[in-house]
C-alpha positions as CSV (number, residue, x, y, z in Angstrom):
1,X,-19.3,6.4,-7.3
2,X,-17.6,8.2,-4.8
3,X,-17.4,5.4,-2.4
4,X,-15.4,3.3,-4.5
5,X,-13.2,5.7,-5.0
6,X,-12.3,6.6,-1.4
7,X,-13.0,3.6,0.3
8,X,-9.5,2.3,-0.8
9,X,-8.1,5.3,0.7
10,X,-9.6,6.5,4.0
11,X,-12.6,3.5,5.3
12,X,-10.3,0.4,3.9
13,X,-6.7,1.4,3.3
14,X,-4.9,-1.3,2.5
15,X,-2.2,-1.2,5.2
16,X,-3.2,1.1,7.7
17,X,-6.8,-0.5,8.4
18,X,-7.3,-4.2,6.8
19,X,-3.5,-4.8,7.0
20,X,-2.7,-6.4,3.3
21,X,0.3,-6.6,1.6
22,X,2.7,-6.4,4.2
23,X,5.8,-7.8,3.0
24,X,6.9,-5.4,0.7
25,X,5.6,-2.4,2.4
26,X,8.1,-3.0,5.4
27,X,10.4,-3.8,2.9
28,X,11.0,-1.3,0.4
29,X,10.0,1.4,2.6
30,X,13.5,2.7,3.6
31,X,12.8,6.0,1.1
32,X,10.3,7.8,-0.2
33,X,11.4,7.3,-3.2
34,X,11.1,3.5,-3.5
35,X,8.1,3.9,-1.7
36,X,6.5,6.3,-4.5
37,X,8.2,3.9,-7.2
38,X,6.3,0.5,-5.5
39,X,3.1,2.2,-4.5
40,X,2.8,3.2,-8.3
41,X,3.5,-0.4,-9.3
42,X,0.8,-1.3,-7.7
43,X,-1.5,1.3,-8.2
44,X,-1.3,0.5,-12.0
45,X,-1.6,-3.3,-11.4
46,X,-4.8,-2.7,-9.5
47,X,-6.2,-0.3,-12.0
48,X,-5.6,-2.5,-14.9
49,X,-6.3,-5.8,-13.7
50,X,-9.4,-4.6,-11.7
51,X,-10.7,-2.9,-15.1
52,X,-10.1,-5.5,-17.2
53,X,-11.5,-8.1,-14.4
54,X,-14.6,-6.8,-14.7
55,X,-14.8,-6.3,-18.3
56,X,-14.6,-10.0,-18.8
57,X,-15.9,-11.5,-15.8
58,X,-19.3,-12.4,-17.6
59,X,-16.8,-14.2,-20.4
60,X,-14.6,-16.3,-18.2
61,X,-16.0,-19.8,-17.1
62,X,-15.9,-20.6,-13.6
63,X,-13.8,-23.3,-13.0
64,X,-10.5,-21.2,-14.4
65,X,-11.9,-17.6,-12.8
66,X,-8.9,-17.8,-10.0
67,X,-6.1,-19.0,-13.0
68,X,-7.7,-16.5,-15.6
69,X,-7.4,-13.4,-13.2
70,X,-4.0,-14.1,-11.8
71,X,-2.6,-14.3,-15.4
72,X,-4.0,-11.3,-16.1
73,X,-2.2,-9.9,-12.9
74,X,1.1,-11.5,-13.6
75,X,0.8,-10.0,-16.8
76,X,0.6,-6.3,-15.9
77,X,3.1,-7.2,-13.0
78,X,5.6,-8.3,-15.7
79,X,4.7,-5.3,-17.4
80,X,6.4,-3.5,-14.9
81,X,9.0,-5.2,-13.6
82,X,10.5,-5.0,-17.3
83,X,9.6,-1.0,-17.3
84,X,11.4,-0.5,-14.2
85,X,14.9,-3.2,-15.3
86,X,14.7,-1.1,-19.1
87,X,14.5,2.6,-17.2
88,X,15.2,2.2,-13.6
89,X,18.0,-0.2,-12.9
90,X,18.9,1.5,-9.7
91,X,16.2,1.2,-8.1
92,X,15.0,-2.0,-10.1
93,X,17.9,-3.5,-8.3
94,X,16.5,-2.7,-4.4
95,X,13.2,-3.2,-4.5
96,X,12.6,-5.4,-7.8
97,X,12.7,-8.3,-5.9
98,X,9.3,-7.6,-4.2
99,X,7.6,-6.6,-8.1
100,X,6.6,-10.0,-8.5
101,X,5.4,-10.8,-5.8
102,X,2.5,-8.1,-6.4
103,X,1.1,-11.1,-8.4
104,X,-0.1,-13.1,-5.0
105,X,-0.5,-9.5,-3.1
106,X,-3.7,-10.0,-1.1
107,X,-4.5,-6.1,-2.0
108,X,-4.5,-6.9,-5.9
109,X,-6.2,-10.9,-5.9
110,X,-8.7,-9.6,-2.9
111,X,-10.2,-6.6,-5.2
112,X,-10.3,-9.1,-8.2
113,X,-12.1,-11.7,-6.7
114,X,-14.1,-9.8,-4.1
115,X,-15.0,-6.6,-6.8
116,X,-14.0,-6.5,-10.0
117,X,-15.6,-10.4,-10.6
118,X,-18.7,-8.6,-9.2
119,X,-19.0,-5.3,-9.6
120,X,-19.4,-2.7,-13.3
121,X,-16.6,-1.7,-15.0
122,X,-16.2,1.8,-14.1
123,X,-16.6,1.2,-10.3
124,X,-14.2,-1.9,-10.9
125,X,-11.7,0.8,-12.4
126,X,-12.2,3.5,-9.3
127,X,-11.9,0.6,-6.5
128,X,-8.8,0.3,-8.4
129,X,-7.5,3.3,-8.3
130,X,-8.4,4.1,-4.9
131,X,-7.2,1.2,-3.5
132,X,-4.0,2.2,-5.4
133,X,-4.6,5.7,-3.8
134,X,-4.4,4.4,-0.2
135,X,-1.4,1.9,-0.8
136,X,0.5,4.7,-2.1
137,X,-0.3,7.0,0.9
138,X,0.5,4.4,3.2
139,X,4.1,3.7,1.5
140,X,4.6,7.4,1.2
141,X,4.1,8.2,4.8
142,X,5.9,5.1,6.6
143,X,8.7,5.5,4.1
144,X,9.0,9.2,4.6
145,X,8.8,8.5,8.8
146,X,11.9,5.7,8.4
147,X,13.8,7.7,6.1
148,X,13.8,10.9,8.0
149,X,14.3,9.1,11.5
150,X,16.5,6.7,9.8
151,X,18.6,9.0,7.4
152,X,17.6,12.5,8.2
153,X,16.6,13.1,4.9
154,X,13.6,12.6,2.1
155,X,14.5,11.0,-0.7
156,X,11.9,12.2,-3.5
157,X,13.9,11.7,-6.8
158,X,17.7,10.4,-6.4
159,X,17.6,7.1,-8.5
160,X,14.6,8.5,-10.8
161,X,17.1,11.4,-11.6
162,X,18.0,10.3,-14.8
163,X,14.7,10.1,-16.6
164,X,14.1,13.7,-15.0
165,X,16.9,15.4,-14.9
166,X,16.4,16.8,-11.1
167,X,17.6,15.4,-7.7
168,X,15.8,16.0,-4.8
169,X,17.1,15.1,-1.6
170,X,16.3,17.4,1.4
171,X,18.1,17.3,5.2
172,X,15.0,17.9,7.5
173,X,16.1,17.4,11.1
174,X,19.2,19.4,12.6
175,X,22.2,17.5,12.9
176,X,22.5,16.2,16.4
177,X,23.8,13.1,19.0
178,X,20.1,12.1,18.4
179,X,19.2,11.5,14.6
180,X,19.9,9.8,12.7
181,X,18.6,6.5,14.4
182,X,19.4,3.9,12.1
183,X,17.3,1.3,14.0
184,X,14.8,2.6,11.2
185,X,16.3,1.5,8.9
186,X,16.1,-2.0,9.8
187,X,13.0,-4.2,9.5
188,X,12.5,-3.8,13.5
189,X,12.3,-0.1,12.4
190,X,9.9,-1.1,10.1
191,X,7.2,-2.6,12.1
192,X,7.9,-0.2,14.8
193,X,6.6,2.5,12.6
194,X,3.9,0.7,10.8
195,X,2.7,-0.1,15.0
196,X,2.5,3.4,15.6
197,X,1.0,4.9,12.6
198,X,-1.7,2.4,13.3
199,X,-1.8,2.9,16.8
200,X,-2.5,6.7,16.1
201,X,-4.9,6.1,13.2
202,X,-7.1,3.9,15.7
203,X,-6.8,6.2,18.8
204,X,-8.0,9.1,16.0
205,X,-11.4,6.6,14.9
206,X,-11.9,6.0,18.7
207,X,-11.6,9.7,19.8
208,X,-13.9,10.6,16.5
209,X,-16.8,8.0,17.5
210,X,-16.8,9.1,21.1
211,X,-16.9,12.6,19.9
212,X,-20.5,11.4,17.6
């Protein structure tokens, strides 16, 4: 049970080592705090659909199996997009462009077709939520590289401050001629960082099997 849990987030993660779901990771990642907000999108969408997948997939005739499970996804996806436009409308507003297009994500159809159609229900639901797991992670770090190399700070609640009643936004690096760099802020930034991170992840799996 274990491997379906972590597999999502260390063997297969999402965007560090099978690539998937690009466009609004290099997109939305310009804070840590739109990065939490989307990686939780999709972290429920994958949790739901996946469970629900699998609960029916004995049910659902073959020739509509692709149409049944991506109204199921658009369903849950619509579920959030009108959570975050009722409570969020900030942050709805920057990155609620990309919600919908978690319906066609790779990440989300790829688990429902290649697992959940496949697989139990309860290891459905943990490839969910590790898959989930590792997306966030992934958004989490890039955004937190861009924002602090970007903006000098991390943005963990600004726009979420309303249904919490706390900001937190922290200065990390001392002000200087050097930082911020607002070439990371830009989508060049983007890929730059997401180049890197993977560029260090691989060097760190090649080191590790020479090491064995």
């Amino acid at each position: 049970m274990k491997k379906h849990l972590f597999k999502g987030i260390f063997i297969e993660n999402p965007i560090f080592v099978l690539l998937l779901g690009l466009c609004p990771v290099l997109a939305v990642t310009t804070s840590v705090e739109n990065a939490i907000v989307m990686g939780l999108s999709v972290m429920f969408v994958l949790f739901f659909t996946n469970t629900i997948i699998s609960i029916i997939k004995n049910i659902v005739p073959e020739q509509v199996r692709i149409p049944t499970y991506i109204l199921i996804i658009a369903t849950f996806v619509t579920i959030v997009e009108l959570l975050l436009n009722a409570y969020t409308p900030i942050i709805y507003t920057t990155i609620g462009i990309y919600i919908p297009l978690i319906v066609v994500n790779c990440i989300v159809l790829g688990r429902a077709i290649g697992f959940a159609s496949k697989e139990k229900v309860f290891n459905s639901l943990l490839d969910g939520l590790g898959f989930g797991i590792g997306f966030l992670i992934a958004l989490i770090v890039l955004g937190g590289i861009r924002e602090i190399l970007g903006n000098n700070t991390i943005t963990i609640i600004d726009n979420l401050s309303k249904l919490t009643n706390v900001e937190m936004i922290y200065q990390v690096l001392p002000k200087n001629n050097v930082f911020p760099m607002s070439v990371f802020r830009t989508p060049a930034g983007a890929f730059l960082s997401l180049g890197l991170l993977i560029g260090i992840i691989n060097t760190i799996k090649i080191n590790r099997r020479g090491n064995k």
